[in-house]
N, C-alpha and C positions, 0 to 999 in steps of 0.2 A: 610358589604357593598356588594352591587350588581354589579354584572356585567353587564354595558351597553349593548343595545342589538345593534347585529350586524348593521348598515346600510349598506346593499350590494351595495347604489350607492355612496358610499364614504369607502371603501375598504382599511386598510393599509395593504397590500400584505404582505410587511415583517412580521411584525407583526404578521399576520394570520397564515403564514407558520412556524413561530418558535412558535406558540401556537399550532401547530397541527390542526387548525378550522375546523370546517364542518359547511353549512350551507344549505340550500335549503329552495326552495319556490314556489310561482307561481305568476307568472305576468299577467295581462288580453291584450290580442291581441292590447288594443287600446295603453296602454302606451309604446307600441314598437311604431312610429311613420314609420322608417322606411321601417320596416318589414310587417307593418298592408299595409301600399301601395304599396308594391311589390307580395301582394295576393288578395284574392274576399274573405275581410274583411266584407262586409254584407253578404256572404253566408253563415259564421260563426261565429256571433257578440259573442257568450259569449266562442270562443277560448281563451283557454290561453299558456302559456306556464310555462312547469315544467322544475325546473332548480334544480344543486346539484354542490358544491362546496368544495374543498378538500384543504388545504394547507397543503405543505411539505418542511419539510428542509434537502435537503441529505447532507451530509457530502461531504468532498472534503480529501484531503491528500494535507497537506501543504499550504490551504487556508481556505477564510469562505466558509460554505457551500453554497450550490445553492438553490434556490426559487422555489420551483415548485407549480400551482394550477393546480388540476384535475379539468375538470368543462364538467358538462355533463347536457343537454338541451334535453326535447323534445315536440314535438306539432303537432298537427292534424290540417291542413289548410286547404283554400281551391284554387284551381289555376285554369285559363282557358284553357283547352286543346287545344293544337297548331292543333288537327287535327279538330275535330267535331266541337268545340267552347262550349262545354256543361262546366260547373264546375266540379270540379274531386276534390277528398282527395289527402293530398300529404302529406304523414307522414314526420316530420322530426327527426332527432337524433344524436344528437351531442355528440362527445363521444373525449376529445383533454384533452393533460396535455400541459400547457404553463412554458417554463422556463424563470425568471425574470432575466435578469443583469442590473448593475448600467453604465446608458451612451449609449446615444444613438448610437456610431459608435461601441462599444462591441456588444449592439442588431442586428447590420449590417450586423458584418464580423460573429457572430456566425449564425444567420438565413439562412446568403449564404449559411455557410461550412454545416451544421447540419440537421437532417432531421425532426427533433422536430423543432416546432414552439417557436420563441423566440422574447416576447419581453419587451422592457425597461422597469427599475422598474420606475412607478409611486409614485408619495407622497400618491396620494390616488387615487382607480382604481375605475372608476365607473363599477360595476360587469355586470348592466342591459344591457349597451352600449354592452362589450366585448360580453357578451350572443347574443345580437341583429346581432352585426358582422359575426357571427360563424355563428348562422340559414341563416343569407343572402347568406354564402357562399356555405351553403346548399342545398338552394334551388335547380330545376333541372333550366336548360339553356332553355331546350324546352320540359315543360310539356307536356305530351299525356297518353293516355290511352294506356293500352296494345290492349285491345279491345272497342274502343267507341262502348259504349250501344246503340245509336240509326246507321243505317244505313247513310251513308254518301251518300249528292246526287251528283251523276254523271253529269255533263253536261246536255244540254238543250235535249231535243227529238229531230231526226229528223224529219223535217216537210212532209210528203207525196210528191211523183212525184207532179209536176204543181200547187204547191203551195207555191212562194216564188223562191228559188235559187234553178238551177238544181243540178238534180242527181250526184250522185261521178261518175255514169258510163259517162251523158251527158257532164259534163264539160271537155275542153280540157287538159288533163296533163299537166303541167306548163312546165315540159322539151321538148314538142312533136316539140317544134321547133328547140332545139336544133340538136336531132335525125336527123330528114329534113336536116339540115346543114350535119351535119355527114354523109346521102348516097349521097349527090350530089359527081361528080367527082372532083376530084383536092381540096376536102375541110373537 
């Protein structure tokens, strides 16, 4: 008899982790839904993303052990730069071990106390989703270039003396009246 093959989007965690699993694969950009629309998914249509997944069971003293998956994600997107507006590459690489408890208020009070990421064990985890959640939170806040490739333009020109609105020297200084108040006496 064979062993079934994996389905990563129906995941029993447990399972996985007291099997020792390992899986990996790759997803194409479009079946992330929401990660395809949080980037410039036509500047990249045949992105995908490579994913690697580890389940472990560590032992405990005086209880069951704990659930761990490694799960590491990576992909070449592409984003609109906050400064130029040109498309820019935005490497991503997700590198996180998630520890599993049973009950949602143990996921609670341990994710407060603990600096690992913890959360409730699932009947079945869909792996594509958790992977999607991890890149989103990835992503930067305000893509830019270090160096935008084309020159950024400056403001309008100004217009020549007598053509349009006077000069910075011909207009009156916005405070020149206050000043006026200021040398009269008694003011």
């Amino acid at each position: 008899m064979s062993a079934r093959p994996l389905d990563p989007t129906r995941l029993d965690v447990a399972a996985f982790a007291a099997a020792g699993g390992e899986s990996s694969g790759h997803w194409p950009l479009a079946t992330l839904p929401r990660l395809a629309g949080s980037v410039l998914a036509e500047e990249t249509p045949e992105a995908a993303v490579h994913w690697q997944a580890e389940g472990e069971q560590r032992p405990v003293t005086g209880g069951e052990p704990e659930i761990w998956l490694h799960l590491t994600a990576q992909a070449c997107l592409s984003m609109r730069c906050q400064r130029c507006l040109a498309p820019m590459p935005v490497g991503l690489d997700v590198d996180r071990w998630i520890r599993f408890v049973r009950g949602s208020a143990a996921a609670e009070a341990l994710d407060a106390d603990l600096e690992e990421d913890v959360l409730e064990l699932p009947r079945l985890l869909d792996l594509r989703e958790l992977v999607e959640d991890e890149l989103l939170l990835d992503l930067p806040i305000v893509p830019r270039h270090e160096t935008c490739p084309e020159p950024l333009p400056m403001g309008s020109a100004p217009e020549p003396d007598g053509a349009g609105e006077p000069s910075a020297e011909s207009r009156p200084h916005p405070f020149a009246a206050l000043a006026q108040l200021k040398k009269k006496p008694g003011g």
